[in-house]
C-alpha positions as CSV (number, residue, x, y, z in Angstrom):
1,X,-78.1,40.7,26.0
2,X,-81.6,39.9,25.7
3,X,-83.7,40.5,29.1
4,X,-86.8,38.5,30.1
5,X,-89.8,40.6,32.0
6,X,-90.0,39.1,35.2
7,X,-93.6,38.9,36.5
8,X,-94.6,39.2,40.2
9,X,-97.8,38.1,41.5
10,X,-99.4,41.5,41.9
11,X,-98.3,42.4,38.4
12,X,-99.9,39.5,37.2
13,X,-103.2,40.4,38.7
14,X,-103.1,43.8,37.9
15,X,-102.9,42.2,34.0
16,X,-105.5,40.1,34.7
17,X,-107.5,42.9,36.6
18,X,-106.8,45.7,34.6
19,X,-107.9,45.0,31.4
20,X,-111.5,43.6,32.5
21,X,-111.9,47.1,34.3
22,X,-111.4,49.6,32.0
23,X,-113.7,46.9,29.3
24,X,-116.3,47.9,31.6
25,X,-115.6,51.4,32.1
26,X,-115.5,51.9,28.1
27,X,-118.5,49.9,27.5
28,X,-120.4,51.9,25.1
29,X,-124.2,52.7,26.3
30,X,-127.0,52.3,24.1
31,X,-127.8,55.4,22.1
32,X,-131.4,55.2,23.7
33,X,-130.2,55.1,27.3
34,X,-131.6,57.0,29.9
35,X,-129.9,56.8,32.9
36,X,-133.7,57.3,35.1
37,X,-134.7,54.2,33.9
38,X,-131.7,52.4,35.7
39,X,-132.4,51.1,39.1
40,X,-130.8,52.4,42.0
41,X,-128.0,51.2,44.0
42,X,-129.6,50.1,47.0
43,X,-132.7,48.1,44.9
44,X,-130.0,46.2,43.6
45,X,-128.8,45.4,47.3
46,X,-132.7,44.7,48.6
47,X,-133.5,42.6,45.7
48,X,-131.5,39.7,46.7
49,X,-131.2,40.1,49.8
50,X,-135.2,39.5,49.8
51,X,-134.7,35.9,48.2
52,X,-132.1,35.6,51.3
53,X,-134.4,36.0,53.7
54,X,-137.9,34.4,53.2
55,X,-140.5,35.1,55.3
56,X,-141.0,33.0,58.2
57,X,-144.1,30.7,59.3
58,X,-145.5,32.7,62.1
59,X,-146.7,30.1,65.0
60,X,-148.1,30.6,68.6
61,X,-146.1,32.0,71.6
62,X,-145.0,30.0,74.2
63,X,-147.2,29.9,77.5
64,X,-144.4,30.9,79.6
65,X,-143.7,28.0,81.2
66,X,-140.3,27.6,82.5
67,X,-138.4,24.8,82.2
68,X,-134.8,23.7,84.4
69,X,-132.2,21.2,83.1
70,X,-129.0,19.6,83.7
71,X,-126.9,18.4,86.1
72,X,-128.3,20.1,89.6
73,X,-124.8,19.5,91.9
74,X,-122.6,23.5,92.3
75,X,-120.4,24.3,89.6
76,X,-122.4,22.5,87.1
77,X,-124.3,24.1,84.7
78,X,-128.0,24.9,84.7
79,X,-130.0,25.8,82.5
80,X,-133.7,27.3,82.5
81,X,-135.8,27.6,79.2
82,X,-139.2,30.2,78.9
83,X,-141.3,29.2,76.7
84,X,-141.7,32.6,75.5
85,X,-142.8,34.9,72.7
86,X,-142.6,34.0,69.0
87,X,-139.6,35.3,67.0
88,X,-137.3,34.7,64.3
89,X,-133.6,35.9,63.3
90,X,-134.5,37.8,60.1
91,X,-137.3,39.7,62.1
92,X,-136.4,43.2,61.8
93,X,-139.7,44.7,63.6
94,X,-139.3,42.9,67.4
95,X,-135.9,41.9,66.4
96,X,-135.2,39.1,69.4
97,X,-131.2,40.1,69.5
98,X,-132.5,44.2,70.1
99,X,-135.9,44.6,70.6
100,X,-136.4,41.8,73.3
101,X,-133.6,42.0,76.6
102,X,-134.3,38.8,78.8
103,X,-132.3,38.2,82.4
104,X,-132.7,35.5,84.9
105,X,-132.5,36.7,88.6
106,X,-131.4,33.4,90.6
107,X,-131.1,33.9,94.4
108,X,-129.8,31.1,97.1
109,X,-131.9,30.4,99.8
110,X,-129.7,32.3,102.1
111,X,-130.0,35.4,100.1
112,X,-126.4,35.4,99.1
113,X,-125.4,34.8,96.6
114,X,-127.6,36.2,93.9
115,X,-127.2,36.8,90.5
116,X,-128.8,38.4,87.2
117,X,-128.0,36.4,84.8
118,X,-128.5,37.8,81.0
119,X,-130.8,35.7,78.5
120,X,-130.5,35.1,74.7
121,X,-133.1,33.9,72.1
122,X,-132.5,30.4,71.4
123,X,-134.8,29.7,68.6
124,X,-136.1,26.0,68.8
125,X,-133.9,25.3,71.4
126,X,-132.1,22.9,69.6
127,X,-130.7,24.6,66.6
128,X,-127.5,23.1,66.6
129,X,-129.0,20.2,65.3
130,X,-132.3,21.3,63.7
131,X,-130.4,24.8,62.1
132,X,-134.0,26.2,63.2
133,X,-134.0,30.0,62.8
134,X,-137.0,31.1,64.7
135,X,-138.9,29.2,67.7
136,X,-140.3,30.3,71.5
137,X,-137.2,28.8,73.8
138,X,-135.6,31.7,75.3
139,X,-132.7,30.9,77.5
140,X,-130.1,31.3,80.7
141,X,-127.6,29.6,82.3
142,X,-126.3,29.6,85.9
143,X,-123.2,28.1,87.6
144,X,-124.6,27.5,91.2
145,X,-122.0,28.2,94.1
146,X,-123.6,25.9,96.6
147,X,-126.6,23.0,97.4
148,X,-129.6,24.3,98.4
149,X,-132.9,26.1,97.7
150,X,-131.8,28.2,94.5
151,X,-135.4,30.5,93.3
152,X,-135.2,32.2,90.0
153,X,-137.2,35.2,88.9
154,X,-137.7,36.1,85.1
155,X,-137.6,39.8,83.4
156,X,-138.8,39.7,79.5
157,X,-139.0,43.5,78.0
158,X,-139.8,44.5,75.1
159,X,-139.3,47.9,73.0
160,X,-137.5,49.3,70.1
161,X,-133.9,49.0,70.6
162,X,-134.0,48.0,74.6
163,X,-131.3,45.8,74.5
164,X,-128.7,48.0,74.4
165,X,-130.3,51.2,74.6
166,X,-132.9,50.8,77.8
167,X,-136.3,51.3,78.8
168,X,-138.8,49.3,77.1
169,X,-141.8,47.9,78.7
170,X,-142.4,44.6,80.8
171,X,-143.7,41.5,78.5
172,X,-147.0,39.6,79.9
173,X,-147.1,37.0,80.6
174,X,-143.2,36.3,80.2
175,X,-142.2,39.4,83.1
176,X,-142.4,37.7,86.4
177,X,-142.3,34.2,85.7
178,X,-140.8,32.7,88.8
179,X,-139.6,29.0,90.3
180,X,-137.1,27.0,92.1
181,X,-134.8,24.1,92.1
182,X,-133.0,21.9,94.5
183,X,-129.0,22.0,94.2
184,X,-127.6,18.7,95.8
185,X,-123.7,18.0,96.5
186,X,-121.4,17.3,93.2
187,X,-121.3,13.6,93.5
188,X,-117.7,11.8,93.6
189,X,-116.0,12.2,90.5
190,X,-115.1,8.6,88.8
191,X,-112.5,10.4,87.0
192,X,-110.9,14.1,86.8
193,X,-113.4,16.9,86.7
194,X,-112.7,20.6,87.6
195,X,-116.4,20.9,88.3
196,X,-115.8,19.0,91.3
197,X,-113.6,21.8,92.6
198,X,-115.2,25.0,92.0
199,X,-114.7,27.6,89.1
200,X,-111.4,29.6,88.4
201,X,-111.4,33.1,90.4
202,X,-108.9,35.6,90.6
203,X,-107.9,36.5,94.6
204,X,-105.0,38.8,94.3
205,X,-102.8,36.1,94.3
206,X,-100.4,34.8,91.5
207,X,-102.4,32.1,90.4
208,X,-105.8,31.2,89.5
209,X,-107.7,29.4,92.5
210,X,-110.4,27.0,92.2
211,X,-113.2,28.7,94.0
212,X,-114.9,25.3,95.9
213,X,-111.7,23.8,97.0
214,X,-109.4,27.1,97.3
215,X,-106.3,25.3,95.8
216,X,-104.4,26.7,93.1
217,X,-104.5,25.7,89.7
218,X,-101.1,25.7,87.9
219,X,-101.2,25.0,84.0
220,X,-98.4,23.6,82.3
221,X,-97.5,21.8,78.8
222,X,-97.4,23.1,75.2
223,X,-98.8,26.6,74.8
224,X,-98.9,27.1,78.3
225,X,-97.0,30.4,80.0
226,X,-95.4,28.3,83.0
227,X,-92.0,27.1,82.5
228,X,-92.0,23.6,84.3
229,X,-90.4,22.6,81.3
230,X,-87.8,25.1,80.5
231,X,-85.1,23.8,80.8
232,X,-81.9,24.4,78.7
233,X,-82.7,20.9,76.5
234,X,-86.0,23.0,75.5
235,X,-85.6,26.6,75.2
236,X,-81.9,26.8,74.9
């Protein structure tokens, strides 16, 4: 009885594999070779990684101006940009995602509530359409709970490491930078819109309530933990 090899996948890389490995661990060297003249392992890493990441066009800071946008009604979302100091992703010295820690403080009128709101580095501050990689538009967001007076108060350090690590030293003239905005009621809705009714908190109970309206919110449908629709014609 003649028997046929039977070939897996993994077999037939390994034959493909194989062979090219051990051509390049039997490659003969030169009889001049001098392994000191080969360059090491981690120039061979740097050099293209250099041609990755060209240097940047350094431009001026911002002025530190601070700028509020969108829709000022509570649970809609705010936004403040500071024009602040120059950076770029492939910085490595004053590396804006370590070396920089930016948060917003934004207080109500009434003093409560208040909250510290962290920052991030947003390039141009519209890189999801320019793909810009460096810029002076550093940015926060706020949900406001309520209309009102809401003031905001900036904090821009600086120092090796401070975002995670600490310390650092206070930014001029970024540090400080301070405003405020008028928060009217959310306007009737035309249509469906949870922003209308407040975000989603978590008060003990079983269920998610919306935190404006204090009514539950109870999901259901495909991929969706209740069982409103398990019934024995579905699930069996």
């Amino acid at each position: 009885m003649k028997v046929h090899p039977v070939f897996t996948p993994t077999s037939l890389l390994l034959a493909l594999v194989l062979p090219l490995n051990l051509g390049a661990a039997t490659t003969a060297k030169p009889a001049s070779y001098d392994p000191g003249t080969e360059p090491s392992q981690p120039s061979l890493v740097v050099a293209p990684r250099a041609g990755l990441r060209p240097d940047v066009p350094r431009q001026p800071p911002g002025d530190g101006a601070a700028k509020i946008s969108g829709e000022l009604h509570p649970w809609h979302k705010v936004t403040l940009d500071l024009a602040g100091p120059f950076a770029a992703e492939t910085d490595t010295v004053s590396n804006p995602f370590t070396d920089y820690r930016y948060a917003v403080t934004f207080t109500h009128e009434s003093g409560s509530p208040s909250y510290t709101v962290p920052g991030y580095f947003a390039a141009d501050g519209n890189a999801a359409n320019t793909s810009a990689t460096s810029g002076t538009v550093w940015r926060a967001h706020l949900s406001p709970d309520k209309p009102g007076r809401w003031t905001y108060r900036v904090s821009l350090v600086a120092g090796a490491g401070v975002a995670t690590a600490g310390g650092g030293k206070a930014l001029a003239p970024y540090d400080g930078v301070s405003g405020e905005f008028m928060v009217t009621a959310t306007k009737v809705k035309s249509a469906r819109d949870f922003r209308g009714l407040g975000r989603l908190t978590y008060d003990g109970s079983h269920y998610l309530h919306f935190a404006g309206t204090g009514r539950p919110f109870l999901k259901f449908g495909a991929d969706s933990p209740e069982t409103m629709l398990g019934t024995a014609d579905f699930d069996g």
